[in-house]
N, C-alpha and C positions, 0 to 999 in steps of 0.2 A: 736784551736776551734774544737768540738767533731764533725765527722762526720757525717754526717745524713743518716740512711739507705733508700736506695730508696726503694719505692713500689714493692712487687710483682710482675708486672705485663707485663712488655716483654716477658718474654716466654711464658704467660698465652695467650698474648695477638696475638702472633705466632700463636701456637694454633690453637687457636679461630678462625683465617682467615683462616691457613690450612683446618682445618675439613670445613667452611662454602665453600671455593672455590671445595669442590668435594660433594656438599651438592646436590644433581639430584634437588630437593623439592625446594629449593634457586634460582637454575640456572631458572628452571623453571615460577617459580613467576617472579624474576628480567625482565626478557624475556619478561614476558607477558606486566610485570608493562610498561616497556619501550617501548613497542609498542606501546600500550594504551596513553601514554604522545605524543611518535611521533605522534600518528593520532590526539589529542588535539592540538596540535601545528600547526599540517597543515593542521588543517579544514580550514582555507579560501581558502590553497587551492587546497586542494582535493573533498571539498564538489560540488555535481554537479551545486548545486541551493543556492539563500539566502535563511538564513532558516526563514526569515521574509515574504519574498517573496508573497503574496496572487493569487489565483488563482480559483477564485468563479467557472471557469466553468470546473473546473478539480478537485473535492470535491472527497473526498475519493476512489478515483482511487486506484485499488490493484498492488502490485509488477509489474513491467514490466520491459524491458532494458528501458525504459522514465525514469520511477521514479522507483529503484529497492526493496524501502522496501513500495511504496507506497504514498500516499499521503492524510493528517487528511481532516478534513471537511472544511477548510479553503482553501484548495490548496497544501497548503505547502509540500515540498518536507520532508519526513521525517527521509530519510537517511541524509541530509544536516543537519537536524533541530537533530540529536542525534552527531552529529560529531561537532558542535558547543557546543551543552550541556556539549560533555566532558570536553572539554574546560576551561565553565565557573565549572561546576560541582568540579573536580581535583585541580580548582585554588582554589576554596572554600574550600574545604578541606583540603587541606596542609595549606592554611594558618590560617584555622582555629583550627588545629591541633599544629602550632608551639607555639604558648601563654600557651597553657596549660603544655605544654612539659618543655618550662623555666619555669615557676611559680612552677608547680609540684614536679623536679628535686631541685629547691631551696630550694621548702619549706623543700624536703625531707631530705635534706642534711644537712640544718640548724639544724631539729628537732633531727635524727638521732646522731650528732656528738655532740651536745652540752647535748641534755637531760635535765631532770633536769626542772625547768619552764620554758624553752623554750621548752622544747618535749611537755609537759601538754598542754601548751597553743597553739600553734599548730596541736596538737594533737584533741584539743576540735573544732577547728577551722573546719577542716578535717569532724572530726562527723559531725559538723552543716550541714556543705554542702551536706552530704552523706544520712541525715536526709530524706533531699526532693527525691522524683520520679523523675528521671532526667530527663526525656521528658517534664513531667507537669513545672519542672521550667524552662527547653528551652525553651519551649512556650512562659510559661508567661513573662521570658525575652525578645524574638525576639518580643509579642505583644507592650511590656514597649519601645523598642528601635526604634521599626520600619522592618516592613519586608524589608527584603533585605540583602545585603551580609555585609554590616556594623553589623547589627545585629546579624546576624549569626554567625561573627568571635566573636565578646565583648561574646557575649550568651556564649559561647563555653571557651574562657579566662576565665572566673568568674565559672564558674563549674563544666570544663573539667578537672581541675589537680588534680583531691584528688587520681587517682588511681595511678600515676606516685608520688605523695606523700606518700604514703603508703608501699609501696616498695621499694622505695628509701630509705626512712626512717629506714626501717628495715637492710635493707648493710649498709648503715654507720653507723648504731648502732653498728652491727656484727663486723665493720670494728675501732672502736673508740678507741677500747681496744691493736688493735692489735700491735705486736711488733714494726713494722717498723711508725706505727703512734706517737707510745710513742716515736721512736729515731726522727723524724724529729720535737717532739714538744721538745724533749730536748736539740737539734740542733740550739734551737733559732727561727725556723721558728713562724709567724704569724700563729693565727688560718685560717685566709682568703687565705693564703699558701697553708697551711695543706690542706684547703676542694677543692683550683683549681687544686692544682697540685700531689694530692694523692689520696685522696676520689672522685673526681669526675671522673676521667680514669678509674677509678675502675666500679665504677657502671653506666658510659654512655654506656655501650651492649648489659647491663639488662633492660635499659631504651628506648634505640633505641627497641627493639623486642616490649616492650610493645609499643610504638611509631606506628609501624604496626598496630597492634592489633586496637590499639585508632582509627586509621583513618579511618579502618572498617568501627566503629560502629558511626565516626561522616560523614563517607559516607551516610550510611543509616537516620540518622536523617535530614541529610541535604536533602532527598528524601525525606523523609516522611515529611518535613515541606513544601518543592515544592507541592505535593501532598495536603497539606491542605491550599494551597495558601500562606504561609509566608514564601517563597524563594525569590529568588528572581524575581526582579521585569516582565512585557510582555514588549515589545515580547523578552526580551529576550531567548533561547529556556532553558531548567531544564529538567533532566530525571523524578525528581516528579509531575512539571507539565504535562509533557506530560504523564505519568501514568494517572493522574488525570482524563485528556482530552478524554481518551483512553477508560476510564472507561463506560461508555452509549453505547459504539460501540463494548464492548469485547465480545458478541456472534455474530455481524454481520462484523466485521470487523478487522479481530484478527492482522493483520500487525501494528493496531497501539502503542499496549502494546506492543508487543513481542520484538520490538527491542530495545527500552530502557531498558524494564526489564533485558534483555541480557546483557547489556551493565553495568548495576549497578552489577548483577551477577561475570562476568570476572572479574572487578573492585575488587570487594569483593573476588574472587578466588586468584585472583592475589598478593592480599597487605595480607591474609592468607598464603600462600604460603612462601611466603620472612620471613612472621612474625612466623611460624613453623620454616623454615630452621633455620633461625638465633637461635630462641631459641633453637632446637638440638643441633647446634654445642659450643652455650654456657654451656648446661646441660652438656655434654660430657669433655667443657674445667674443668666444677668447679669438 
């Protein structure tokens, strides 16, 4: 039986971790990212207060050693009440983030290696989607679903993947022609072969970076939907809710915004960060 050439891709793949493990921009991001998930992880209990906790006679009280970032017009401790948000905030996001990421990656891999009416027809699939203003149809789907974090993930699966499609699509296109693909399809291998165990190790580095990138901009949407009340649900605490909250108090009261926004900031520095590095040291490997 003829042998089948293997993939490019071990010493690329070398590489690639090489340049990214002395990446300062990487280390950096990773670092932060990973603090940010410890402090989510042990808000219950590192926080000093329930961030539910009501406290009518203690309404917006400014920073003290009591309450260090203050406390909204409720009572509530609002350092507790952003340490819990990361929480729910970061769970929301990853996992609102990983649906798109498979659908995307398949679709792009299918359309990419096969071509042909299956590229067209996925292809046109991709435009529809693309067609709409992505906020105005997150909306209108979290309104069709239900506010809350069910909502937000389905929202996010159904219109997050066309840019991980897109891209994808285009390397295993680049990638369908190439030598070592023609020897493992003349090898005998299955096409569903071919696309797990050559096309796909191929293009998951270019996919992971934009993966960063993605969770960014569905951080912030996931803010901006807390912010217009379609997060999720009270009490439990949302850095867009408490924006929202914050908003009637932001010339008398400025502890209330500052520390969430801070904290979506970081977030957003932090998964840029990792999502630069990585792409450097890919640009560098290709």
């Amino acid at each position: 039986m003829t042998a089948t050439a293997p993939a490019p891709r071990t010493a690329a793949r070398s590489t690639f971790w090489s340049r990214a493990r002395r990446s300062r921009t990487l280390a950096i991001g990773t670092g932060l990212a990973l603090l940010l998930v410890l402090v989510a992880i042990l808000a219950p209990v590192i926080a000093p207060y329930s961030p539910t906790a009501q406290d009518l006679t203690a309404g917006l009280l400014p920073p003290s050693p009591a309450h260090w970032l203050g406390t909204d017009e409720l009572g509530r401790d609002v350092l507790s009440r952003i340490l819990h948000a990361a929480q729910t905030d970061l769970r929301i996001a990853v996992t609102a983030a990983l649906a798109p990421f498979v659908i995307g990656v398949a679709v792009g891999l299918l359309s990419g290696y096969f071509g042909g009416a299956v590229d067209w027809t996925l292809s046109r699939l991709v435009d529809t989607v693309i067609a709409f203003p992505f906020y105005i149809i997150v909306i209108a789907l979290v309104f069709a679903l239900g506010a809350g974090e069910f909502g937000i993930v389905v929202a996010f699966a159904l219109v997050g993947w066309t840019g991980y499609a897109r891209v994808i699509r285009a390397l295993a296109a680049s990638m369908r022609d190439a030598g070592w693909v023609r020897a493992a399809r003349g090898g005998g291998l299955s096409h569903a072969r071919v696309i797990l165990r050559h096309l796909l190790p191929n293009a998951l580095p270019q996919a992971i970076v934009l993966l960063m990138t993605e969770i960014v901009l569905i951080m912030v949407a996931i803010v901006t939907l807390g912010y217009l009340g379609l997060g999720v649900r009270p009490p439990t605490p949302d850095w867009g809710a408490m924006l929202a909250e914050a908003q009637p108090f932001i010339t008398t009261n400025w502890w209330l915004g500052v520390g969430p926004g801070l904290a979506v900031v970081l977030t957003g520095v932090a998964l840029s960060l990792i999502a630069d590095g990585l792409g450097d040291a890919w640009r560098v490997k290709r």
